[in-house]
C-alpha positions as CSV (number, residue, x, y, z in Angstrom):
1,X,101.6,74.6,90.7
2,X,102.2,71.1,89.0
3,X,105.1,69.1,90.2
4,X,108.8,70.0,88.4
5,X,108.5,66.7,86.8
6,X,105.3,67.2,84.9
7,X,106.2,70.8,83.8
8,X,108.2,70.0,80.5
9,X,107.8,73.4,78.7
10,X,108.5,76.4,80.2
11,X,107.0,79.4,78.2
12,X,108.2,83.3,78.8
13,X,106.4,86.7,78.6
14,X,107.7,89.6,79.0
15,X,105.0,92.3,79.3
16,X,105.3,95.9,79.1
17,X,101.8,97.9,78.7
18,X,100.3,95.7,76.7
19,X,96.5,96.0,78.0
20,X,95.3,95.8,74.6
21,X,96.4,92.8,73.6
22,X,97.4,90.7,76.5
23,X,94.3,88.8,76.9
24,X,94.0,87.4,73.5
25,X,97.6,86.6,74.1
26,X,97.2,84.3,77.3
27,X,94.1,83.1,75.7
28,X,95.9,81.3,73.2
29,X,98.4,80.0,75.7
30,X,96.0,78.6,78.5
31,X,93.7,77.4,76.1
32,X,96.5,74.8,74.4
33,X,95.4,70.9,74.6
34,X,99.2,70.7,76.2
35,X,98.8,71.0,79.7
36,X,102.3,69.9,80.8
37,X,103.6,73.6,81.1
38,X,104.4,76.6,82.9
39,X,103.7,80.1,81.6
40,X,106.1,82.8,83.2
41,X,104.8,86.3,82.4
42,X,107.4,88.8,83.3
43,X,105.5,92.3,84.2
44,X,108.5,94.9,83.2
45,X,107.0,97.7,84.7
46,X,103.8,98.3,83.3
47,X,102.1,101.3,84.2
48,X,99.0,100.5,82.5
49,X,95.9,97.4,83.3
50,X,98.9,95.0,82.1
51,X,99.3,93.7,86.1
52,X,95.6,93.7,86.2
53,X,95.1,91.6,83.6
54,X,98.3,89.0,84.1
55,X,96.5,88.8,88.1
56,X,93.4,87.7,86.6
57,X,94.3,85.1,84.6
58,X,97.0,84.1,87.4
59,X,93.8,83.4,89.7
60,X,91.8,81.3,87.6
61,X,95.2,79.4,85.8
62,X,97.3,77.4,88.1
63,X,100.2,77.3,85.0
64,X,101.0,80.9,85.3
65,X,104.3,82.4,87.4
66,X,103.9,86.2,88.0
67,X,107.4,87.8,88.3
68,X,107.0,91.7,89.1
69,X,109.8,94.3,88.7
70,X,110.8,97.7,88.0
71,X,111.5,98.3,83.7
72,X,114.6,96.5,82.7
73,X,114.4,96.0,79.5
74,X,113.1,92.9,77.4
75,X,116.7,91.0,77.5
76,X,116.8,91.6,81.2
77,X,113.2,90.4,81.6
78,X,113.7,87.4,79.5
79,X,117.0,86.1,81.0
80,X,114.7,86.5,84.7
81,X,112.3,84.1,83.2
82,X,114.8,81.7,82.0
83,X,117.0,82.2,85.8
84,X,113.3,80.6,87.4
85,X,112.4,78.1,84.2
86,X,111.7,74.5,85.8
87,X,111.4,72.9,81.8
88,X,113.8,71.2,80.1
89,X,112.1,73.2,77.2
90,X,111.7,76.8,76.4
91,X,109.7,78.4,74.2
92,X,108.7,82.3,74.1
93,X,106.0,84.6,73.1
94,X,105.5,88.6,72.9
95,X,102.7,90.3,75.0
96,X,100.6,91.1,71.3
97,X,100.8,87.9,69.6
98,X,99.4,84.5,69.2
99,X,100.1,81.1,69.7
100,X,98.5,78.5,67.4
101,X,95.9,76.2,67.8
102,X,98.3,72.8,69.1
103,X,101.4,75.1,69.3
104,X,102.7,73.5,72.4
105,X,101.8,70.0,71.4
106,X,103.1,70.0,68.2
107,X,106.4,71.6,69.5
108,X,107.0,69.3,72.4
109,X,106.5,66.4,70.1
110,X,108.6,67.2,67.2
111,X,111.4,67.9,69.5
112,X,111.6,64.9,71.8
113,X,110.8,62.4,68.9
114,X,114.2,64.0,67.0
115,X,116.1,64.7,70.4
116,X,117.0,67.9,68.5
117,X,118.4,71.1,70.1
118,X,115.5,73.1,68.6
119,X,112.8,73.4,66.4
120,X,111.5,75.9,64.2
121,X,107.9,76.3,63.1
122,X,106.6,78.8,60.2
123,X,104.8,82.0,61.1
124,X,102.3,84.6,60.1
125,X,103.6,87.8,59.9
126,X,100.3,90.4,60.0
127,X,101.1,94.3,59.4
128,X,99.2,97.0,60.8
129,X,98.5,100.6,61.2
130,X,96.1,101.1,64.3
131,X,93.4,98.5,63.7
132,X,93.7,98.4,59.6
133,X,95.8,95.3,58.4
134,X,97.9,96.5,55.7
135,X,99.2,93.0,54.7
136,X,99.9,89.3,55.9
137,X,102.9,87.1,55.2
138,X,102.8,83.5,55.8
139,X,106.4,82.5,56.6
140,X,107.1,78.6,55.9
141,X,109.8,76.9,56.3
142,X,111.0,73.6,54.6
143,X,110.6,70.7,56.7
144,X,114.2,69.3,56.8
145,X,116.8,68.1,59.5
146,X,120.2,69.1,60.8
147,X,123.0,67.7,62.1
148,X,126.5,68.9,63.7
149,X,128.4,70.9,61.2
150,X,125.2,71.5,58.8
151,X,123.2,73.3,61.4
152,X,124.7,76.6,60.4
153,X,123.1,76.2,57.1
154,X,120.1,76.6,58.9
155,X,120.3,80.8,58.3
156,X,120.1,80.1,54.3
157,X,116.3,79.3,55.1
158,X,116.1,82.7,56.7
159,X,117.0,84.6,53.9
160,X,113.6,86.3,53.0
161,X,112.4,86.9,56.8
162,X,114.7,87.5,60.0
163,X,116.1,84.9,62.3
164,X,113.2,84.8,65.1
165,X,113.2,83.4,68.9
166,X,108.7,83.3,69.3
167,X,108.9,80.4,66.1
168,X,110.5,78.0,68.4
169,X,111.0,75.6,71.1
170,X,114.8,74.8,72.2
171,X,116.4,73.1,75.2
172,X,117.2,74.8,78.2
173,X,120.9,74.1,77.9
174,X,121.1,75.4,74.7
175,X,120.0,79.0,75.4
176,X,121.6,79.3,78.8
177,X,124.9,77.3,77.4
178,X,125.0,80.8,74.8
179,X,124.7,83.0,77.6
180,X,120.8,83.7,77.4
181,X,120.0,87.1,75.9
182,X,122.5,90.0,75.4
183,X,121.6,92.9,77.4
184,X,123.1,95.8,75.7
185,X,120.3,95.1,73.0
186,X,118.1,97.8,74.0
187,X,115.7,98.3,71.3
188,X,115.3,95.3,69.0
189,X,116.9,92.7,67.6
190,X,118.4,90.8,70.1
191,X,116.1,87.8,69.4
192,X,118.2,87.6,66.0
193,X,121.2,87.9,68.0
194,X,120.9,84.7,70.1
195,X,119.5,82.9,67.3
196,X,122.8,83.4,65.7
197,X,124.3,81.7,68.4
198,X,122.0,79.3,68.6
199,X,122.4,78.0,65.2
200,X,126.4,78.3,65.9
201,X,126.4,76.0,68.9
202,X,123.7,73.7,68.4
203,X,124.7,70.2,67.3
204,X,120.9,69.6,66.0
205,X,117.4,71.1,65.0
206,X,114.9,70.9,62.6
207,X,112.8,73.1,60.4
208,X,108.7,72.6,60.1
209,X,106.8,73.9,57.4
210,X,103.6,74.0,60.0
211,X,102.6,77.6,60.7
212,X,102.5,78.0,64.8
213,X,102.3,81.7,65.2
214,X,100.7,84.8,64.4
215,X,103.1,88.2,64.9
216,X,101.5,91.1,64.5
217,X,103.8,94.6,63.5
218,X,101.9,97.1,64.7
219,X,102.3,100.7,62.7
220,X,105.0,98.9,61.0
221,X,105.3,101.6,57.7
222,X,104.2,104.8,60.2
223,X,106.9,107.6,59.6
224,X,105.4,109.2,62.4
225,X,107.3,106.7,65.2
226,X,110.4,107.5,66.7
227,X,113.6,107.6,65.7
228,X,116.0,105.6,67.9
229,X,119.6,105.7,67.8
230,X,119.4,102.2,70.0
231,X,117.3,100.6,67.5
232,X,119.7,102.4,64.8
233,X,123.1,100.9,66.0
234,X,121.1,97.3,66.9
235,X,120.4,96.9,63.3
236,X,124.0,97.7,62.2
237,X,125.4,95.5,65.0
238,X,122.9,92.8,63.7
239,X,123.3,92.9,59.5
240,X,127.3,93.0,60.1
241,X,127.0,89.7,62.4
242,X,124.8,88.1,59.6
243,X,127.0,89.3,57.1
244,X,130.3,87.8,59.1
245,X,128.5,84.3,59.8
246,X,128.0,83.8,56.3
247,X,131.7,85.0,55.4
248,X,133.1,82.9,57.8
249,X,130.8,79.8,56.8
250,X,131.9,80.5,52.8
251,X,135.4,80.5,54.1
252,X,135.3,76.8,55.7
253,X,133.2,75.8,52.9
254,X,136.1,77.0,50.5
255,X,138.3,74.4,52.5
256,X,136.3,71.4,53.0
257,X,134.1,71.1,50.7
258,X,134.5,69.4,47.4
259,X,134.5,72.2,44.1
260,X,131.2,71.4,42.6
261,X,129.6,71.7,46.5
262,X,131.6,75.0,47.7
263,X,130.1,76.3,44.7
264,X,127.0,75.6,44.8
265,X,126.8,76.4,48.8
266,X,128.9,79.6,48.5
267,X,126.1,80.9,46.2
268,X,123.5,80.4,48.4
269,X,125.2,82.0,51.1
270,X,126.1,85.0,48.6
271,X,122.3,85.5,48.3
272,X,121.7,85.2,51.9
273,X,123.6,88.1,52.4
274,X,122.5,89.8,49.1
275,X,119.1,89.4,50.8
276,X,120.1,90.7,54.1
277,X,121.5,93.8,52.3
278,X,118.4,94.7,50.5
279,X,116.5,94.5,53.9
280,X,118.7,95.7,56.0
281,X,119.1,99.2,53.3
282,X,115.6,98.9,53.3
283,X,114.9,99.2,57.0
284,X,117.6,102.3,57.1
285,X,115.6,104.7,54.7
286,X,112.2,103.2,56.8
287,X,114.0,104.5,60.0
288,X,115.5,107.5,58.2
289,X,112.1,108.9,56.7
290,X,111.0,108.5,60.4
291,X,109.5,112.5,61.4
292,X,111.2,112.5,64.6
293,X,114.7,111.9,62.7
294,X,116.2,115.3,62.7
295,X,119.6,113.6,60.3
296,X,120.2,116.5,58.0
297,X,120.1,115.9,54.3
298,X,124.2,116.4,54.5
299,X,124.2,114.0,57.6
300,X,122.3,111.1,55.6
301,X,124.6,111.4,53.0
302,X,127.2,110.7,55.2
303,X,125.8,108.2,57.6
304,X,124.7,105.9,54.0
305,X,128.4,106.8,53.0
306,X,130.3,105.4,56.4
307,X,128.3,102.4,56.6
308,X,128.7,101.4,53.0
309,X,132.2,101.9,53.4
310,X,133.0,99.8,56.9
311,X,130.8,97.0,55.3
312,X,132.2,93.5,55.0
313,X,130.0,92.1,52.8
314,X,131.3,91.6,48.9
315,X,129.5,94.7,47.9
316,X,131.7,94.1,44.7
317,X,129.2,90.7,43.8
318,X,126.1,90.5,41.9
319,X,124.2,91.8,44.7
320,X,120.9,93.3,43.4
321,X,119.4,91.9,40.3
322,X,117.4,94.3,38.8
323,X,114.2,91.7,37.3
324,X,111.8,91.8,39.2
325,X,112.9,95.3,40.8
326,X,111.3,95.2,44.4
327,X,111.6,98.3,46.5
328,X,114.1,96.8,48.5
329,X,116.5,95.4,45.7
330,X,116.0,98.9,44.5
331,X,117.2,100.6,47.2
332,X,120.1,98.0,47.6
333,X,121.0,98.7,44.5
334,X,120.9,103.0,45.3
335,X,123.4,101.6,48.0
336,X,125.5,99.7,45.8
337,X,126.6,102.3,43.6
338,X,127.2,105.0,45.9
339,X,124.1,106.9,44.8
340,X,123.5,108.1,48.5
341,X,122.1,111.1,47.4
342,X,119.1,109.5,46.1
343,X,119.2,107.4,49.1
344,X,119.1,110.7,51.0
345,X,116.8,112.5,49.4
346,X,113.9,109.4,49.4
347,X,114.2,110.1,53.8
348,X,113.8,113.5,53.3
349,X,110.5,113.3,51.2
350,X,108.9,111.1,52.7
351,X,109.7,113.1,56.4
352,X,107.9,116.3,54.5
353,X,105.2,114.2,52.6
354,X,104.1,112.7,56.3
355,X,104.0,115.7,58.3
C-alpha cells in the first residue's frame, strides 16, 4: 500500500452481491490515469462470487482495502469506509456502475485548484429492464461556483434529477463534520439525505458540466419488484426535507434579499419544489402499482389523502402547469386537486395489467 501522504483520494464501495457487475465496476476504477488513490471496497455480506471477485482484483491492485463483515446495511457500510479513509478526499461509487474515463483526475484537480468543499460532475443516467436499455439521460450541470451563504442555491440545479453522493468528490471534513451517513435509512435515499447537509454546511463547491459517471437503474419501471415500506417512509422522509430546505431558504430570502431578487429567487425555489412534487407523486403510484403491494383500493385512497394533507409544501401555488403535460406533472396535478381516486385507481391497474 502507497504511503498516507501519496494517497489523496479515498474511494468507497460498498458491495452486496453484485457478481454481475462488479468487474466492470473496478475496471473503471483501477484503470484511472490517477494513481494517487485508495479504493475501499466494503463486502456487506455477499453470499454470491462478489468476495471472489473483490480478492482477485485485491491480488493483482496494490490500491485496493478489502473490509469484510456481516450485512449491515449500505449507511453502515459506507460510514466503515469513511472510519479507515487515509484521503483528505472522498469520493464514492455503487458496485453496478461506472466511473469515467479521467474521473479521478478531473475531480482531484478541480477541487484543489478552487479549495472548494466539493465538486459535482454531470452523469448518465441508463435505465434497464434485465439486459434491454429502455432509455439514457445525460444529467449536466452548469459549470458555476459557490460561495458561503449561496451554496444552498446549489439544490435549484437539482431540480430535474435527485441530489446524488457517486457525482462527486468532497473533503473528508465535510462529510464526517455532518455526521457521515444516517443509518436509519434502510432502503434508499440516504445519499440525498447527506447531500442536504452537505450543501447546508459547506462554505464552498462547484458545479461541472463534464459528465463523470454512468448509473445504471436496473428494472427501474418493473411492477413486479417489491414493495417496501422502508423504501416507502425514506421517500416521504426525503421530499418533506427537500420541501422544508427550500421553505426555510424562501423564508431568509424574504428577509435579506432586495424585492426584485427575493422574487426572482423565491420562484426558482417554488419550482424546485413544484419539481420535487411531481417526482416525488410520481415515484408513489411507481411503488403503489408494485404487484407485491397488497394497499387496498380504500387504503391508497387514504394513504394519497394523509400525505397530501401533512404536506408542507404551498400546494395552494401554481404547482403543475399543464403545457407540455408529462406523466409526472400529470399525476402532480391528480394530487393537487384531491383526485385520489384516480390516483388510486392508476396503482390498481397497472398491479392487474402486470400480473
Amino acid at each position: 500500500m502507497e504511503e498516507i501522504d501519496e494517497v489523496k483520494i479515498s474511494i468507497i464501495l460498498p458491495v452486496y452481491n453484485g457478481e454481475k457487475f462488479l468487474s466492470e465496476t473496478l475496471n473503471s476504477i483501477v484503470s484511472q490515469n490517477f494513481d494517487k488513490y485508495e479504493l475501499i471496497i466494503i463486502n456487506d455480506g455477499s453470499t454470491d462470487r462478489s468476495k471472489d471477485i473483490i480478492d482477485d482484483f485485491a491480488a493483482r491492485c496494490n490500491k485496493i482495502v478489502v473490509i469484510n463483515q456481516s450485512n449491515s446495511g449500505i449507511c453502515a457500510a459506507r460510514n466503515k469506509g469513511l472510519a479507515i479513509a487515509k484521503g483528505k478526499y472522498i469520493m464514492f461509487c455503487d458496485h453496478d456502475d461506472i466511473y469515467c474515463e479521467n474521473y479521478l483526475e478531473k475531480a482531484y484537480n478541480t477541487i484543489i485548484e478552487g479549495n472548494f468543499d466539493f465538486v459535482k460532475f454531470g452523469c448518465e443516467e441508463i435505465l434497464l429492464s434485465k439486459t434491454e436499455i429502455l432509455s439514457t439521460k445525460v444529467c449536466v450541470l452548469v459549470e458555476q461556483e459557490y460561495r458561503n451563504d449561496n451554496v444552498i442555491n446549489l439544490i435549484l440545479q437539482y431540480s430535474d434529477y435527485n441530489e446524488y453522493i457517486w457525482d462527486g468528490i468532497y473533503t473528508k471534513d465535510l462529510i464526517c463534520g455532518a455526521g457521515g451517513f444516517d443509518t436509519k435509512f434502510l432502503a434508499g435515499c440516504e445519499d440525498i439525505d447527506l447531500m442536504l447537509r452537505l450543501i447546508s454546511s459547506a462554505k464552498s463547491c462547484k458545479t461541472s458540466h463534464s459528465i463523470m459517471y454512468k448509473h445504471f437503474i436496473r428494472n427501474a419501471f418493473s411492477t413486479s419488484r417489491r414493495f417496501s415500506v422502508n423504501t416507502y417512509d425514506s421517500l416521504k422522509e426525503m421530499y418533506k426535507a427537500r420541501i422544508t430546505l427550500a421553505e426555510d431558504r424562501i423564508a431568509t430570502i424574504n428577509k435579506i434579499e432586495p424585492a426584485g431578487l427575493n422574487k426572482k429567487l423565491t420562484n426558482k425555489y417554488r419550482k424546485y419544489e413544484k419539481k420535487k412534487t411531481e417526482q416525488f407523486v410520481y415515484a408513489l403510484l411507481g411503488m403503489f402499482s408494485f404487484v407485491s403491494c397488497n394497499l387496498t383500493f380504500l387504503q391508497l385512497r387514504k394513504e394519497f389523502s394523509k400525505i397530501r394533507n401533512s404536506s408542507t409544501v404551498n400546494i395552494a401555488a401554481p404547482m403543475v402547469r399543464l403545457n407540455p403535460i408529462t406523466k409526472q406533472s400529470f399525476c402532480a396535478y391528480l394530487f393537487k386537486i384531491r383526485c385520489y381516486t384516480l390516483l388510486a385507481l392508476i396503482c390498481i391497474i397497472k398491479r392487474r395489467v402486470s400480473k
